[in-house]
C-alpha positions as CSV (number, residue, x, y, z in Angstrom):
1,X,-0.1,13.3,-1.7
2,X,-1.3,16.6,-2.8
3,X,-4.4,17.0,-4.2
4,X,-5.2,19.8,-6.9
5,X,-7.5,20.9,-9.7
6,X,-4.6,20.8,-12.3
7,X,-1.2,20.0,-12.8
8,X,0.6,21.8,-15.7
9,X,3.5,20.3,-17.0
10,X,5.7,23.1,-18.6
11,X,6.3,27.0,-17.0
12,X,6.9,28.4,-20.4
13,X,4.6,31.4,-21.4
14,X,1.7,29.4,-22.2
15,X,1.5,27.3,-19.4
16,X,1.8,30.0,-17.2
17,X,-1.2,31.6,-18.8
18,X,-3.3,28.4,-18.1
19,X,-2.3,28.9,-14.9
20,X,-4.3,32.2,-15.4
21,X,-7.4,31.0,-17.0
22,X,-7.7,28.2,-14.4
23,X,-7.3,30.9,-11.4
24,X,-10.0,32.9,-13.1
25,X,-12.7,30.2,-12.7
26,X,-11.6,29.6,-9.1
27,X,-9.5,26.3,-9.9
28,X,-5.6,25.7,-8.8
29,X,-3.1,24.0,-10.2
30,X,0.2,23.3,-9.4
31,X,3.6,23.4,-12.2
32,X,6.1,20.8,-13.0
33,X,9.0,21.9,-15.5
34,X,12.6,20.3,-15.9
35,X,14.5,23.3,-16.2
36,X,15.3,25.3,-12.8
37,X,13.5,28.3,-13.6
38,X,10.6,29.7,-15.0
39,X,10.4,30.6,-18.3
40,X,10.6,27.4,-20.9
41,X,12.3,28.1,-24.1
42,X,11.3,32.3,-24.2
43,X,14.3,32.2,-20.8
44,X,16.5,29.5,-21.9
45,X,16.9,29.6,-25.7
46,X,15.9,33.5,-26.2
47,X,15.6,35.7,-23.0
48,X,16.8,38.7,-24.5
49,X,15.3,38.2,-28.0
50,X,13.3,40.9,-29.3
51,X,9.3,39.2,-29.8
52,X,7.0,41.4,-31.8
53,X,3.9,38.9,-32.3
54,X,1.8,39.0,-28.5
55,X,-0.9,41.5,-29.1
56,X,-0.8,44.5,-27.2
57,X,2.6,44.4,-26.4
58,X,4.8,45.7,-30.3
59,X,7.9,44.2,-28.7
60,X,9.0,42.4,-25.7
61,X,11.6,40.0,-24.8
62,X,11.5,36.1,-23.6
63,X,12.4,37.4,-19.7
64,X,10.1,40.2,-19.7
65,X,7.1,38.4,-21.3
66,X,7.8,35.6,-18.4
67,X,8.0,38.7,-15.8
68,X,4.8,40.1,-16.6
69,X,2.9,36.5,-16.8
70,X,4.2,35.8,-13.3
71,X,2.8,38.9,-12.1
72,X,-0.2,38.3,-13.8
73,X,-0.8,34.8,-11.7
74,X,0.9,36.2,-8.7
75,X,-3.2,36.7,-6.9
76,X,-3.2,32.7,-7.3
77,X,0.2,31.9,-5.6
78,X,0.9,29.1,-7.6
79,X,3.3,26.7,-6.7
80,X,6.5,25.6,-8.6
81,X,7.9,22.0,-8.6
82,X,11.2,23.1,-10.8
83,X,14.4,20.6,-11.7
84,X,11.8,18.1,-11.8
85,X,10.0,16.1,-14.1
86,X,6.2,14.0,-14.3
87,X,8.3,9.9,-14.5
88,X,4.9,7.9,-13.5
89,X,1.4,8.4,-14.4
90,X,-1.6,6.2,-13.2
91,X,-5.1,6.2,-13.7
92,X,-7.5,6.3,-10.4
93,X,-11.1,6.2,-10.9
94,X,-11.7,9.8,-12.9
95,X,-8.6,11.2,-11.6
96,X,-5.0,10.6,-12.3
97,X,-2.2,10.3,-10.3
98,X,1.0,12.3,-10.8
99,X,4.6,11.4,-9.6
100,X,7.7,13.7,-10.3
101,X,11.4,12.6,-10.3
102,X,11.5,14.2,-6.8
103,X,9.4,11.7,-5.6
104,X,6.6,14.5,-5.4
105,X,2.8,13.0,-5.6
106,X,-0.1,14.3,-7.1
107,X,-4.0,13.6,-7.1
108,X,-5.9,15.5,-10.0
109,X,-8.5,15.1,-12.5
110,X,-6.8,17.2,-15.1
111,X,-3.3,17.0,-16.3
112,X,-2.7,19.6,-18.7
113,X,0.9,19.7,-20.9
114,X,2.1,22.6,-21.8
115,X,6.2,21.5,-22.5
116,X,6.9,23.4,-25.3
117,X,8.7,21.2,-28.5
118,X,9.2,19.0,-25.1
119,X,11.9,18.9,-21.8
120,X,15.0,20.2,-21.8
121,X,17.4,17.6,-21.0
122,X,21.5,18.6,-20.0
123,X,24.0,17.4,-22.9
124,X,26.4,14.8,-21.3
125,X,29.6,14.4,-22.0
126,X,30.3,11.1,-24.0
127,X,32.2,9.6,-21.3
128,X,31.2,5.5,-20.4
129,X,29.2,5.0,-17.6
130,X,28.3,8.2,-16.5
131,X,25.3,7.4,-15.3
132,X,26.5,6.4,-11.8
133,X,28.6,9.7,-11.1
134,X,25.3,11.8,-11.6
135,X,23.6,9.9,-8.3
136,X,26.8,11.2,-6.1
137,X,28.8,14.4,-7.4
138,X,27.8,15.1,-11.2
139,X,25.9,17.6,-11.7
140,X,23.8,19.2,-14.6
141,X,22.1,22.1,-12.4
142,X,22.4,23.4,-9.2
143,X,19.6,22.9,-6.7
144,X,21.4,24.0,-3.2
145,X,24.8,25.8,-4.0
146,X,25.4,25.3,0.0
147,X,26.3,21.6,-0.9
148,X,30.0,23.1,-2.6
149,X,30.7,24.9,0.3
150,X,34.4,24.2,1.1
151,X,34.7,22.2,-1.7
152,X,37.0,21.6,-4.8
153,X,34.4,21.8,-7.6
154,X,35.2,21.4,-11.3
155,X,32.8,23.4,-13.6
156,X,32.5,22.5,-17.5
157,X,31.1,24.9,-20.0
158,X,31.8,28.3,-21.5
159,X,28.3,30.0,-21.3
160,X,26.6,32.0,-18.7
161,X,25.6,29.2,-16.6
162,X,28.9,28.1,-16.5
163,X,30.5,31.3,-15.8
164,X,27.2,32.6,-13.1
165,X,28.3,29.6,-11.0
166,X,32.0,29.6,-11.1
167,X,31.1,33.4,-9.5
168,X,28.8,32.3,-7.4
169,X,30.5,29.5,-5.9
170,X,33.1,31.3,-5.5
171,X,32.3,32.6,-2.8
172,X,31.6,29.5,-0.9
173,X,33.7,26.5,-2.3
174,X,37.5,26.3,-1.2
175,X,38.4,26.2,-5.5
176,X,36.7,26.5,-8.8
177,X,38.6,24.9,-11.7
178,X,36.4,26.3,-15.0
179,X,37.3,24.3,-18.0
180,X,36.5,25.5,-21.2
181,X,36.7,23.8,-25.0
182,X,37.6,26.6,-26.2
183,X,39.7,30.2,-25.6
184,X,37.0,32.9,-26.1
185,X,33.4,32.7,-23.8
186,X,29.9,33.0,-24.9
187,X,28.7,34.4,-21.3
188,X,28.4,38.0,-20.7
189,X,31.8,40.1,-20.8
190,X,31.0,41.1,-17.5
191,X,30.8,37.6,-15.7
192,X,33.9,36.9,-17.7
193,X,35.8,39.7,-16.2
194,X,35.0,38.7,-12.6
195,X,36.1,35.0,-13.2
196,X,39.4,36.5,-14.3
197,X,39.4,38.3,-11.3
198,X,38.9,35.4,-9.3
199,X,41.6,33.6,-11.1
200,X,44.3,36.4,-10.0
201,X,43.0,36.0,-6.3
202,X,43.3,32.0,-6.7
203,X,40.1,31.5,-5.9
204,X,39.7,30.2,-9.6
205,X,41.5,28.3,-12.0
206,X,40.5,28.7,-15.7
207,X,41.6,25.9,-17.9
208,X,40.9,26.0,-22.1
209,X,41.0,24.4,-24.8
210,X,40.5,21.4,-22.5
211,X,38.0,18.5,-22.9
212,X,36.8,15.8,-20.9
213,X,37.9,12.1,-21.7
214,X,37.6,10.3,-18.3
215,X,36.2,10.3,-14.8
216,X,37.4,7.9,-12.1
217,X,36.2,7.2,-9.5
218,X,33.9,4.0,-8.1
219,X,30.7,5.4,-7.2
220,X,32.2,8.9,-7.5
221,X,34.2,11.0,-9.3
222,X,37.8,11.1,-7.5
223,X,39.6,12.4,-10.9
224,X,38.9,13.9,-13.9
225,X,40.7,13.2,-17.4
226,X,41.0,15.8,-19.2
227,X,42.6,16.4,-23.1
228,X,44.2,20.1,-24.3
229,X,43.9,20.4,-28.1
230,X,47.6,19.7,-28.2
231,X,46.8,16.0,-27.3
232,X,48.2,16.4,-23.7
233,X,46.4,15.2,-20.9
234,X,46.2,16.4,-17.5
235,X,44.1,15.0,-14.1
236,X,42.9,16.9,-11.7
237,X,40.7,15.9,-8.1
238,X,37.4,17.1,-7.7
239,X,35.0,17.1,-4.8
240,X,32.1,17.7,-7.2
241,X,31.9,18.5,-11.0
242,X,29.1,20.7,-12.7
243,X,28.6,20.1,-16.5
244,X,26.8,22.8,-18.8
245,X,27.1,21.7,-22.1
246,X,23.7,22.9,-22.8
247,X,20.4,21.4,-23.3
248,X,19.1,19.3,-26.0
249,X,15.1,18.9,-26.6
250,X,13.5,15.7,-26.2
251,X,9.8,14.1,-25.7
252,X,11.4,12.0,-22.9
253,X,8.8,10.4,-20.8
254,X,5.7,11.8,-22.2
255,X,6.4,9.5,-25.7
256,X,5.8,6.9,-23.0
257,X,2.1,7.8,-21.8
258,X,0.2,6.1,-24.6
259,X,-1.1,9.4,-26.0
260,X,-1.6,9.7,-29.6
261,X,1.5,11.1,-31.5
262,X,1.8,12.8,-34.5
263,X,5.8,13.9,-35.4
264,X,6.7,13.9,-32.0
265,X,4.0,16.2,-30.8
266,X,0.8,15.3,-29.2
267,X,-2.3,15.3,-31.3
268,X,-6.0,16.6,-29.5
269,X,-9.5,18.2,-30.4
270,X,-9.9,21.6,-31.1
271,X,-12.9,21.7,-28.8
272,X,-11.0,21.5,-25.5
273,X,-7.4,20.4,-26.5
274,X,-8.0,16.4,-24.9
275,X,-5.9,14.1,-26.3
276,X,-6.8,10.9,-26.4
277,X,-6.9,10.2,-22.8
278,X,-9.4,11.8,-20.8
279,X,-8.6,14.4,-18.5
280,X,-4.9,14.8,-20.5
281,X,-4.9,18.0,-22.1
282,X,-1.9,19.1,-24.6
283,X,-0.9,23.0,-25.5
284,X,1.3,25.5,-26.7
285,X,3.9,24.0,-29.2
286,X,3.6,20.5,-28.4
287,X,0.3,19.7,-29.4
288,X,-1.1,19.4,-33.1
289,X,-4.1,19.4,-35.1
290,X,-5.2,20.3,-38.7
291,X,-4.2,24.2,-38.9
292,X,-1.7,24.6,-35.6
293,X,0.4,26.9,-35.9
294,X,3.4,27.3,-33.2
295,X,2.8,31.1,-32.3
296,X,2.9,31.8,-27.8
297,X,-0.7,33.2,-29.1
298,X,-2.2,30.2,-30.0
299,X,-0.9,28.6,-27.3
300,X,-3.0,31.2,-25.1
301,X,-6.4,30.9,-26.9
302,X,-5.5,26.8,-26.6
303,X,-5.1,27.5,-22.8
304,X,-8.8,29.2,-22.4
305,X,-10.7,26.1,-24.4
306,X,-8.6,23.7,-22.4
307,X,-9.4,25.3,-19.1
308,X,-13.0,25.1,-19.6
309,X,-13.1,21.6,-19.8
310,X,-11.1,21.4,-16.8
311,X,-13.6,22.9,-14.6
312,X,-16.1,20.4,-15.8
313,X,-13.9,18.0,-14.5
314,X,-12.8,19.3,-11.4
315,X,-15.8,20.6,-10.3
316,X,-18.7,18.3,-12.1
317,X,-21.4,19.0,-9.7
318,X,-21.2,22.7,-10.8
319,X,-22.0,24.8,-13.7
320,X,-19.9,27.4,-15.1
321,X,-21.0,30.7,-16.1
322,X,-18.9,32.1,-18.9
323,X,-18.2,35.8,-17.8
324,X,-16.1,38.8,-19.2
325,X,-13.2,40.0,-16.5
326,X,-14.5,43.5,-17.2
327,X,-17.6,42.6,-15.8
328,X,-17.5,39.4,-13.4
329,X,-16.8,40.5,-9.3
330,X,-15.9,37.4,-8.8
331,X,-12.6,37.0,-11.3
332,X,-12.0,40.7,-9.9
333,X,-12.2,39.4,-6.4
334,X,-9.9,36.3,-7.8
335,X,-7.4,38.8,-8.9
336,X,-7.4,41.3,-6.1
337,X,-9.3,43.9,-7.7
338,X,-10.6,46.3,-5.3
């Protein structure tokens, strides 16, 4: 059980900046997201788009915006529970208690959610109980590439994920068989190339204008079905298969917490961002109230209100002093500032 000041669900850019306004007033907090990097939507849906509305900065992009947040928190050392997400919450006396997918436990007075339009949750291929391949050898992500080594691995998709790891893996596994929908791929030229390299050398095998209709298998997936635009079929045997057919956005357990919702988003106070439980705190996109607007800027001046309630919480028996950074030793001394 670990015991914090906060956990943040979400490592987009605005829960990375409460991570920020909690280190400031000496509390810590630990961050839960579903994807398997940092970043939320500004990495996955737009890390090269050009973003011209975060003061100070006239233009920046989703990646560098994350960059700079991270080193912004780095003096706090925060830690990262990532491919995971919050399945049980239960109250305990003031505090709440926190368990992840992974089985990872938490003990905290403040839970604060900062998930963006919610998690990101893989597209599956419509194929009939699929649910029991993805407790043995379907995957959605990769946690620990080591787990291919020497193996046959199928890879589904035609983006950069896709393409990254049939690279990557590469270099491990004893085949990659890529199987793409279509002829032409949205990843970067470059990645492509290499593949095709690969696929001279036989250490890849690119199939398109494939699509999967089957996997067999008991518990596991010995075979996989597929269907060539043509109508043909073909099977091929798999050791493991890894499926990116990109995310979708959904609420997913969060609509089951018995907050208050408003069209799918999470309604609070504008005094502190509570919602209607204590100690639960909703920013950034997700949350609503008369006025929101869904700007990464709002989500930051959400994140300082929010914070300061937190401290009440976590540390009750003390009173907080609101100080400038410019002027406080202490928040310099937080961030290293000599």
């Amino acid at each position: 059980m670990i015991k914090t000041d906060a956990v943040i669900v979400g490592a987009g850019p605005v829960g990375l900046f409460a991570v920020f306004e909690l280190g400031i007033m000496g509390l810590n907090a630990h961050v839960i997201d579903n994807l398997d990097k940092v970043g939320g939507q500004c990495i996955e849906l737009y890390p090269d788009k050009p973003i011209y509305d975060i003061p100070a900065l006239p233009e920046c992009t989703g990646e560098s915006l994350t960059k700079n947040l991270l080193k912004q928190i780095e003096p706090f050392k925060t830690n990262f529970h990532l491919n995971q997400r919050v399945e049980k919450l239960e109250k305990k006396n003031n505090h709440w208690l926190v368990t992840t997918s992974d089985q990872v436990q938490f003990e905290t007075p403040n839970i604060i959610i900062a998930a963006g339009v919610g998690s990101f949750e893989p597209r599956k291929p419509p194929i009939k109980d699929i649910e029991k391949f993805e407790r043995t050898n379907l995957f959605y992500s990769v946690k620990d590439k080591n787990k291919f080594k020497d193996q046959i691995v199928c890879i589904f998709g035609g983006g950069d994920s896709a393409l990254d790891w049939t690279v990557e893996l590469s270099k491990i596994s004893k085949k990659i068989i890529l199987i793409h929908r279509r002829e032409e791929f949205r990843a970067a030229q470059h990645t492509v190339n290499l593949a095709r390299e690969l696929e001279k050398n036989g250490k890849v095998e690119i199939l398109t204008n494939y699509q999967p209709v089957n996997f067999e298998g008991n518990d596991k997936i010995e075979k996989v079905v597929l269907k060539h635009d043509s109508g043909e079929q073909k099977e091929i045997s798999a050791d493991s298969v890894l499926a990116f057919f990109g995310l979708k956005m959904e609420l997913g357990p969060i609509a089951n917490w018995g907050l208050d919702l408003e069209a799918k988003s999470l309604k609070v106070n504008t005094q502190n961002f509570e919602t209607n439980e204590k100690g639960i705190f909703a920013i950034g996109d997700i949350c609503t109230y008369p006025g929101k607007l869904k700007l990464i800027l709002s989500g930051f001046h959400e994140s300082a209100l929010c914070a300061q309630e937190c401290f009440k919480r976590a540390r009750p028996d003390e009173k907080y002093v609101f100080r400038f950074t410019t002027s406080s030793s202490d928040i310099q001394k937080r961030l290293g500032v000599k």
